[in-house]
C-alpha positions in Angstrom: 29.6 112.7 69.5 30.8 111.3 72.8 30.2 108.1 74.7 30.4 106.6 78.0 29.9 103.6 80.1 27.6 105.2 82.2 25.3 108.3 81.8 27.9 109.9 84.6 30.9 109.4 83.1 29.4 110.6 79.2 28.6 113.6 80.8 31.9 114.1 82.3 33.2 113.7 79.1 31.3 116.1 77.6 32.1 119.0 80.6 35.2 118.5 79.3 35.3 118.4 75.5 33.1 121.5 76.3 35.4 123.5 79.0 38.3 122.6 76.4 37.1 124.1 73.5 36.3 127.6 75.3 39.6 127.8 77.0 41.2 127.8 73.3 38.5 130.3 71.8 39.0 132.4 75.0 42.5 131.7 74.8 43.4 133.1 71.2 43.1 136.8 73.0 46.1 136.0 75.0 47.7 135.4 71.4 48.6 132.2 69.7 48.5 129.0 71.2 52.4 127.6 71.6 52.2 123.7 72.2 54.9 122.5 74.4 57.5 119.8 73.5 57.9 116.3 75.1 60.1 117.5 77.6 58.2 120.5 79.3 55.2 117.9 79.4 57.0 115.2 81.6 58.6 118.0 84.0 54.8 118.9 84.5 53.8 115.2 85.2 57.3 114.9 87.8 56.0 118.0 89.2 52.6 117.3 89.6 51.7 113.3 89.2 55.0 112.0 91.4 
């Protein structure tokens, strides 16, 4: 189920969720999925959100 303020922004939501969950189902023929740790994840926001 997902909600929104605004018929827009539920929708967006939902392009999301949706784009999301087929990356990892097309994903898994790469291999397995290998989260990253804490570190690797603010590098990424230095890199790309400073």
């Amino acid at each position: 189920m997902i909600t929104g303020d605004k018929l827009l922004q539920t929708f967006d939501y939902l392009e999301v969720a949706e784009f999301s969950a087929k990356s990892i189902v097309l994903g898994t023929s790469l291999g397995n999925m290998v989260p990253i740790n804490d570190n690797q994840v603010e590098e990424l926001r230095k890199k790309f959100l400073a």
